[in-house]
C-alpha positions as CSV (number, residue, x, y, z in Angstrom):
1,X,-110.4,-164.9,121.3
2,X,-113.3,-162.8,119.7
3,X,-114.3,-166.0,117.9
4,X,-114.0,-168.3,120.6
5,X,-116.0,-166.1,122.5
6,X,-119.2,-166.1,120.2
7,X,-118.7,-169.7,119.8
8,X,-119.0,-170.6,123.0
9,X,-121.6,-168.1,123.6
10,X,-124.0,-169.6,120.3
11,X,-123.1,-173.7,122.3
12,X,-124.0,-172.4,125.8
13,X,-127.4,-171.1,124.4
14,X,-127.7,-174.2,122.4
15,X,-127.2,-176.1,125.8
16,X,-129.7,-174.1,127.2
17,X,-132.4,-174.6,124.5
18,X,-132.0,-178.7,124.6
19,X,-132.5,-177.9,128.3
20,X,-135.4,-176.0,128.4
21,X,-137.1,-178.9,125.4
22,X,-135.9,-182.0,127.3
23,X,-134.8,-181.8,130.9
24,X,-133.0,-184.5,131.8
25,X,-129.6,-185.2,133.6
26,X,-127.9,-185.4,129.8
27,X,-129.3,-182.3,128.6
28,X,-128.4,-181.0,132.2
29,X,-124.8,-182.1,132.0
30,X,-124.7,-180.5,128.8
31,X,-124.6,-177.1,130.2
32,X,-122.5,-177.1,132.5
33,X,-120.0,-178.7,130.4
34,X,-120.5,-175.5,128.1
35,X,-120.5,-173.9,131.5
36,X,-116.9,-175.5,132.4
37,X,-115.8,-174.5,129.1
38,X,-117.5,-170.9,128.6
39,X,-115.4,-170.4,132.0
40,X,-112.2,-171.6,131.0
41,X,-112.3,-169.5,127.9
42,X,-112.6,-166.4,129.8
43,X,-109.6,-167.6,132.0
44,X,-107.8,-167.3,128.4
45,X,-109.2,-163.9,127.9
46,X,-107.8,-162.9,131.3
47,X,-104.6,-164.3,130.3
48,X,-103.9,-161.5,127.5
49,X,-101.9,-158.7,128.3
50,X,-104.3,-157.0,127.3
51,X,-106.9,-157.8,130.2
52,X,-104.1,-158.2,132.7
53,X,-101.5,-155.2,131.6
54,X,-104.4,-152.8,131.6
55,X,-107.2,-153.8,134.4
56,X,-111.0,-152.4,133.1
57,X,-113.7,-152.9,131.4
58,X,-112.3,-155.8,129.7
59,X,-111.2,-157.4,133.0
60,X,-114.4,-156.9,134.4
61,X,-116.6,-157.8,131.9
62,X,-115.1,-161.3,131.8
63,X,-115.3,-161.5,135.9
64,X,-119.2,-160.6,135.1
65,X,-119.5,-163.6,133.1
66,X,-117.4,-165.7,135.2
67,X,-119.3,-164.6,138.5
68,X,-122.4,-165.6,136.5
69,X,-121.7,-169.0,135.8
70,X,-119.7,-170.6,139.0
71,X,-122.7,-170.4,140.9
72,X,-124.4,-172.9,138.2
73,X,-121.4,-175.3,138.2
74,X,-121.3,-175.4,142.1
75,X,-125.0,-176.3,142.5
76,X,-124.2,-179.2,139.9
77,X,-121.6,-180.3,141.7
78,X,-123.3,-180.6,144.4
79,X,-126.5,-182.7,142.7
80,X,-124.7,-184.0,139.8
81,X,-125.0,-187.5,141.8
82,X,-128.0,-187.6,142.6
83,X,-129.5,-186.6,139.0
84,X,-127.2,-189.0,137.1
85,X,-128.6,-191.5,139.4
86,X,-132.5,-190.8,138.9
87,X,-131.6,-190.2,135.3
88,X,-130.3,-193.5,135.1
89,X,-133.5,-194.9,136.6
90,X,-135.7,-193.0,134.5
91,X,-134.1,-194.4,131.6
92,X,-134.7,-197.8,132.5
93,X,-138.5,-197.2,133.3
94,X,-138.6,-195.7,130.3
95,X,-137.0,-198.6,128.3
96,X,-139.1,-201.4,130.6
97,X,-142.1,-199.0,129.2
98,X,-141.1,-199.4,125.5
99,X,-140.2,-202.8,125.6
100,X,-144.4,-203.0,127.0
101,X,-145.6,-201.2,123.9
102,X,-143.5,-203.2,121.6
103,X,-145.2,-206.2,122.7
104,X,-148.7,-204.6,122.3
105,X,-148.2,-203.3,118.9
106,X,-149.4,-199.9,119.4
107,X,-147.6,-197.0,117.0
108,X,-148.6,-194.2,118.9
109,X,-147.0,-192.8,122.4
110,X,-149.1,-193.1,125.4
111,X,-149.4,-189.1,126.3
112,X,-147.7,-190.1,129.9
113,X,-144.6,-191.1,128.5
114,X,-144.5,-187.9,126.5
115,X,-144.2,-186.3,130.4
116,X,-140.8,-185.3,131.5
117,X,-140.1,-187.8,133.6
118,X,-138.6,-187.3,137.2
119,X,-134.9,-186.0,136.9
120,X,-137.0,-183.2,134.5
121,X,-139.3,-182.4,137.3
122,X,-136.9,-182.2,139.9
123,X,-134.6,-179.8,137.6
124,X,-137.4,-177.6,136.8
125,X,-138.3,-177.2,140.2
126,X,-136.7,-173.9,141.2
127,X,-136.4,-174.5,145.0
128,X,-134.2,-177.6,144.6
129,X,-131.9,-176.0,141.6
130,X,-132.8,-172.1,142.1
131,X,-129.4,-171.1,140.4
132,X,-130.5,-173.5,137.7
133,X,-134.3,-171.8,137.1
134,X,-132.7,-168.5,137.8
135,X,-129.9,-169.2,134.6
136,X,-133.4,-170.8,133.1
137,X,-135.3,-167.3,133.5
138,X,-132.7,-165.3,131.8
139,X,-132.9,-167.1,128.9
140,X,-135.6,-166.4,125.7
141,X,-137.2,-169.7,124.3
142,X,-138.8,-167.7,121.0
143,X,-135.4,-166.2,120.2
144,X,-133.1,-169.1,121.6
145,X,-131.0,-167.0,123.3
146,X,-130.6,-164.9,126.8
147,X,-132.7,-162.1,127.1
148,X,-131.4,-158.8,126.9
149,X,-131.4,-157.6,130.3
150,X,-130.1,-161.0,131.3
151,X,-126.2,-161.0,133.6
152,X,-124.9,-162.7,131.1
153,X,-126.1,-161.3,128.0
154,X,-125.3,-158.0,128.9
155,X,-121.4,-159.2,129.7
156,X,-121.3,-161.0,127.0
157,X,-122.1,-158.0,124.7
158,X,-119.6,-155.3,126.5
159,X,-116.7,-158.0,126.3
160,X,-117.5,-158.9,122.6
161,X,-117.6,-155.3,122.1
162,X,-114.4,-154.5,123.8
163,X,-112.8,-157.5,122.1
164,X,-113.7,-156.5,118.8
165,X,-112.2,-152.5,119.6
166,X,-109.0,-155.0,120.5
167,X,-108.9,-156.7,117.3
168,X,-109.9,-153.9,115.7
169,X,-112.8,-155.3,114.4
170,X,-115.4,-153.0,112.5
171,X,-118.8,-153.9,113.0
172,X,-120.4,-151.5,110.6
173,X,-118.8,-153.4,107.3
């Protein structure tokens, strides 16, 4: 479980990164598929005797995670058709765009379509997704990865911690 745990911990924050370099509804998707499965792992976790033989720290480290993400999956739930949609559309403005060039010859990228186009404006656009730009803020571009004092990162520490105590796992080798 320690394993699984950084794993999907290093993809969610891999998610995040494509995110925050190319908004769109793929890259958007992206998390909260490591969302879904981040989530389901720390169902798992619950699962072990010993999170549910001996509630704690462990148990409520993984609800602090848990807590942390549904808020995220719910507000794609409720957009996820209307982004697949507009990214749909973008794509196809963006190929009819491409296909235009082609037939000019040029080799170099008009600086418009270098733009995020408008599924990537509406995503970054904090009062439309707020629990999107909120997961967004909590997360550190120059060290790809969530800041320390981020909900998440600070779970994900204490339960990796406690997990490791579990295993008995010494981090000082």
């Amino acid at each position: 479980m320690l394993q699984d745990l950084v794993v999907a911990q290093d993809a969610l924050e891999g998610a995040f990164m494509r995110m925050i370099s190319n908004a769109n509804a793929e890259t958007y998707t992206d998390v909260i598929e490591k969302c879904r499965e981040m989530r389901a792992m720390l169902r798992r976790i619950i699962a072990l005797p010993e999170a549910y033989a001996r509630p704690g720290d462990l148990r409520l480290q993984v609800q602090r995670m848990r807590k942390y993400l549904k808020p995220l999956i719910k507000e794609y739930e409720s957009n996820c058709l209307r982004i697949t949609i507009q990214g749909r559309l973008d794509q196809k403005i963006l190929d009819a765009k491409l296909e235009e060039l082609s037939k000019e010859s040029q080799s170099a990228l008009p600086a418009d379509l270098l733009q995020p186009m408008l599924v990537g404006q509406i995503l970054r656009d904090a009062e439309q997704f707020p629990e999107l730009a909120a997961r967004l803020e909590d997360f550190n571009v120059s060290n790809v990865q969530f800041k320390e004092e981020s909900e998440l990162d600070s779970a994900y520490e204490s339960l990796k911690l406690l997990l490791q105590r579990t295993a008995g796992v010494d981090r000082h080798r």
